[in-house]
N, C-alpha and C positions, 0 to 999 in steps of 0.2 A: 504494500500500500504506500504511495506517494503520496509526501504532508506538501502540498504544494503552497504552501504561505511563508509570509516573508519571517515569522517567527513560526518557531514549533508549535503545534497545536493537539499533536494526537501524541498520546503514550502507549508504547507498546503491551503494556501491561494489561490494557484496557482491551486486549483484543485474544482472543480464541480463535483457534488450536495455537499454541504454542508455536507454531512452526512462521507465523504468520511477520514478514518482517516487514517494519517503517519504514523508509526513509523519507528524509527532511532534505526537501531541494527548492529553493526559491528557484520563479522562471527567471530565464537571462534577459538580460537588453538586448535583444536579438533584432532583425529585421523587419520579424513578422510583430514584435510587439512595437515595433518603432511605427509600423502601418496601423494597426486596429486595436494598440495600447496594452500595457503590460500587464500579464496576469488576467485581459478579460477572457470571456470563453472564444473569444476567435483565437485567441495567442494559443490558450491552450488545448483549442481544437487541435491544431499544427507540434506545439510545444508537446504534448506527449510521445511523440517520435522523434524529437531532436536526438544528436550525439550525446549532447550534454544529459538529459535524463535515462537514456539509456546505458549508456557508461557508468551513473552510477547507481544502477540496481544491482544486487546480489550476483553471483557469477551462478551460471546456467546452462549445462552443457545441450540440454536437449531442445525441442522445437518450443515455442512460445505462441498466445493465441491472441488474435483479436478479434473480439467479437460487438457490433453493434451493440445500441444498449434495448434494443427491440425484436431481439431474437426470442425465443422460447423452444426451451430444449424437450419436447415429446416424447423420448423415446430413450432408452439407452443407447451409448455408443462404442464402439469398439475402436477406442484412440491409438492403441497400440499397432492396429494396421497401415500406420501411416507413418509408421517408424522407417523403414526400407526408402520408400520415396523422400521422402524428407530427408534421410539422411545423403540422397544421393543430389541434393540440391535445390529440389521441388518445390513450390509452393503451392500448398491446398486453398481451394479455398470453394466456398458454397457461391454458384456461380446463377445468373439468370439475365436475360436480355434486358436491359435497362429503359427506362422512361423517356422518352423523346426529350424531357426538360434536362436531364445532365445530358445527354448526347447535344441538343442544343449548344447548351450554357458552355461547353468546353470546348465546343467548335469554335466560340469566338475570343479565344488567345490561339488558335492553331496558325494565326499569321503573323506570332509576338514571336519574342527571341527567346520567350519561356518554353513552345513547344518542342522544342528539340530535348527535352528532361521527358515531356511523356512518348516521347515516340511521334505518330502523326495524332494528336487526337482529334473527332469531330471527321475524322478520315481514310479510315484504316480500315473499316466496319463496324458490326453492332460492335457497341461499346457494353460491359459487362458490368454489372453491378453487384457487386460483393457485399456479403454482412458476418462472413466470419472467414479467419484467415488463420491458417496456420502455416509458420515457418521457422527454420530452420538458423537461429542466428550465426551458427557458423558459418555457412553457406546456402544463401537465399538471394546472393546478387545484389545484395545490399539495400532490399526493400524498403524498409522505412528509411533507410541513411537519401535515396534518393528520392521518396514522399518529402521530407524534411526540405532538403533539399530544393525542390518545384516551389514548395509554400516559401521559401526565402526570397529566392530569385522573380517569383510572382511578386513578391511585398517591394522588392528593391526599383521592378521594372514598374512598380502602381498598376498590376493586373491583378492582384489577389481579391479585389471585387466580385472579378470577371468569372472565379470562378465559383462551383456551385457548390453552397453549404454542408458539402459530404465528404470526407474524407476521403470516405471507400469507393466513393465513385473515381476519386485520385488515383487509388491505391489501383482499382480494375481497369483506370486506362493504362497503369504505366504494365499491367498484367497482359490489357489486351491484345487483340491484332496488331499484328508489327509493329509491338512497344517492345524496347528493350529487354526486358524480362519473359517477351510469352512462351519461350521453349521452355521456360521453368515451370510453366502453370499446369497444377495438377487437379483438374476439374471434376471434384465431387460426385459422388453419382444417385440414385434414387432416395438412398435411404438418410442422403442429406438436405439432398432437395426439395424443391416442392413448384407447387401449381399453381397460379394465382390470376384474377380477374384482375378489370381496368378498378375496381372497389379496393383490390388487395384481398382480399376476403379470403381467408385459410383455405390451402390450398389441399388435394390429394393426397403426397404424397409431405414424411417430412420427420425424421430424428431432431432434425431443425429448422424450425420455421423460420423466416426471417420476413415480419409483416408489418412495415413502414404505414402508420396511419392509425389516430384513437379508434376510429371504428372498428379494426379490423381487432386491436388489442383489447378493447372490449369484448368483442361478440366469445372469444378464446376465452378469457376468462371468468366470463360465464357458463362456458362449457366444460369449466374444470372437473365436472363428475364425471364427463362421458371421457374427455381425454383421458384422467386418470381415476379410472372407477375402482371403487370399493371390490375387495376379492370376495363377496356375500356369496358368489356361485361357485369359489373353486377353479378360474376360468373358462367358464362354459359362454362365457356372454363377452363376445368384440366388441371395440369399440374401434373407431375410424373414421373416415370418407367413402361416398363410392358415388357412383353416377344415379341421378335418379331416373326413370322411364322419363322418355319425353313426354310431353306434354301438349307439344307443337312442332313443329317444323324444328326448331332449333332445341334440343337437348338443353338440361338448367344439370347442374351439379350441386347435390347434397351437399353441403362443406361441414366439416367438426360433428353431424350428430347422426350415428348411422343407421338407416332403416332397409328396410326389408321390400328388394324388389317384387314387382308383379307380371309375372311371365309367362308366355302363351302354356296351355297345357303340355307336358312333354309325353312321348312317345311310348309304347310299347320299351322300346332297349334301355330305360331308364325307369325304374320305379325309386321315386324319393323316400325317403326317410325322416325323421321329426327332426333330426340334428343335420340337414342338407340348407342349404345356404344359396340363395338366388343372387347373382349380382351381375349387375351389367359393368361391362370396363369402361374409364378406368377406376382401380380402389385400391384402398390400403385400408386393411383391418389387422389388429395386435388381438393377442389374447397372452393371458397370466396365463404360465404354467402348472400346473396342476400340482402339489407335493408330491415327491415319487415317481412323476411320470418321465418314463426314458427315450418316447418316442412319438413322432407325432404320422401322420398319413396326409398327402398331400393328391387327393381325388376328387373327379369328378367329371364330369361330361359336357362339351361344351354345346349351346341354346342358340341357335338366334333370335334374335329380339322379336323379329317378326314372324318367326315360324312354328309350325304345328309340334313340330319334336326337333331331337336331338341333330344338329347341323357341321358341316366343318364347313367353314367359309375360309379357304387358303387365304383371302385377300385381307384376309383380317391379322391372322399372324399371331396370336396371342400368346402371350410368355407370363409363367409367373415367376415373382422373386420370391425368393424363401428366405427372414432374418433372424436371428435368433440375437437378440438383444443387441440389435442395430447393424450387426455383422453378417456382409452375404453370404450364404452357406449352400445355397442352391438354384441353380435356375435351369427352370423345367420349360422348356417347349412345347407348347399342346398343339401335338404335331397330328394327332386320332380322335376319333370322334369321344372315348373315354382317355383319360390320362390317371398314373397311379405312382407316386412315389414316396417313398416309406424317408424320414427324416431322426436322425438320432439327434437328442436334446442336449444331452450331457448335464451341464449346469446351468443350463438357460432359464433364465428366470420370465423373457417375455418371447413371442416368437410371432413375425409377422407377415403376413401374404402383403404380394402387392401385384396386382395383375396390370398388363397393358396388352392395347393391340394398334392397329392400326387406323383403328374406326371404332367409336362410340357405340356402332353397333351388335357388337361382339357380347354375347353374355353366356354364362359358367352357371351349372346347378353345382355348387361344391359341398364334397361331403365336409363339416365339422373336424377340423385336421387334431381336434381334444378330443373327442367325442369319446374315443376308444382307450383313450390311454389312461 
């Protein structure tokens, strides 16, 4: 924890776990505080990735994180798989096509003598918008030393106006298309990502959400029973996203509270079961692991939407991911009109499906992957 004031203010005493260390660094008279004043929150939007307060935090040999302060973490994670990459240079980071407004906003220094720190911005392609970063300070290419960097040389050239209120919108241009850094960029995959409308509104998929906007921080945490529900059943009861039945012409998506599709009658080669599970893609649903249970079943026959039974639609393609407490462990291709694969749990405490295809239309009767175990 950083005491960022010009006297000491925080005692370490006063803080739990033990392990938890202070320190005490006034901001510098820097460039960026010489532009938008020393110590306010623009200085130290920038100032927490200077040299100077980075040189003097505790020594740390492994990767370091930055995370928005409007992420919410859903899911457990398997951080130790990112050991390998990271150590080979890489920087992780939860990645999504960004807002027209910082793609804008950054395109107008891309004619200043600042642009050459981010690469082409505003030019290069979609620009990517980051909310959590993980790297490697030994070798990361020197991520924040060249963020720091842009925010100086923006304040010295009087463009740091110019640019937009985000850090990490900084941070994922000098990431992105032929910016300096993009061979390092190690881009996230389902079980950290997610899906999101022009509202933001919680998306499908998501270990991490990263959902920019009161409304959308709201509506989540009011949904904290369904996100993180009481074990009252044992795990027999998901909870997640999934697609709901259309409605109209254009499909609407369920977001945060999961319900139960309604799907044309199915066929003779398929008789359901009370623990069989309807859903149209795309979805992600978790369930608690059961105490005891060693193994879970990953079956079921795939539907389409519009038809009387059991269908394979090639053009659809559909795949699921298998996690077990955020970590991928399986992916099954539903290549047959039934699919069936058996999953060992070990120590997994949550485990979670995430189907996709290639069309909204695509939909699974799934047997209960707890049901049995």
């Amino acid at each position: 924890m950083v005491d960022a004031n010009d006297e000491p203010s925080l005692d370490a005493r006063h803080f739990t776990p033990e392990h938890v260390d202070v320190v005490h660094l006034a901001p510098g008279d820097d460039a960026v505080a010489r532009a938008v004043g020393r110590g306010t929150p623009g200085h130290l939007f920038y100032w927490r990735h200077s040299p100077e307060l980075r040189n003097s935090l505790p020594p740390w040999h492994g990767y370091d994180v930055h995370a928005d302060a409007d992420l919410l973490f859903l899911r457990p994670m398997d951080l130790g798989a990112l050991d390998r990459p990271l150590a080979g240079g890489r920087i992780a980071a939860v990645v999504d096509e960004s807002t027209m407004e910082y793609y804008s906003e950054l395109g107008k220094v891309a004619s200043t003598p600042v642009a050459t720190l981010l690469g082409t911005p505003g030019a290069g392609g979609p620009l990517l918008q980051a909310g959590l970063i993980f790297s490697n300070p030994a070798d990361d290419g020197g991520l924040y030393d060249r963020l720091w960097r842009f925010a100086a040389e923006a304040a010295k050239e009087g463009r740091l106006h110019a640019v937009p209120g985000d850090d990490m919108g900084v941070v994922s241009s000098l990431l992105g298309e032929r910016g300096p850094l993009w061979e390092r960029l190690l881009a996230l995959g389902h079980e950290w990502n997610y899906i999101s409308g022009a509202l933001k509104d919680p998306g499908v998929f998501g270990c991490v959400a990263h959902f920019g906007g009161r409304r959308a921080k709201k509506f989540l945490l009011a949904q904290s029973g369904v996100l993180f529900p009481p074990d009252a059943d044992h795990g027999r009861t998901p909870w997640g996203t999934m697609q709901a039945p259309p409605r109209s012409v254009r499909p609407t998506v369920v977001r945060g509270l999961w319900q139960q599709a309604r799907l044309p009658a199915q066929g003779p080669e398929f008789a359901p079961g009370a623990a069989d599970l309807a859903l149209l893609l795309p979805f992600s649903l978790s369930w608690r692991v059961p105490q005891h249970a060693t193994s879970c079943l990953v079956a079921g026959v795939v539907q389409a939407g519009g038809g009387r039974g059991p269908t394979r639609d090639a053009a659809a393609d559909p795949v699921l991911f298998v996690y077990l407490d955020g970590r991928l462990v399986e992916r099954v291709p539903v290549e047959e009109f039934h699919f069936r694969r058996p999953v060992r749990l070990g120590q997994a405490e949550t485990v979670t499906l995430i189907g996709v295809s290639r069309h909204t239309g695509c939909a699974l009767r799934l047997k209960h992957p707890l049901a049995a175990s």
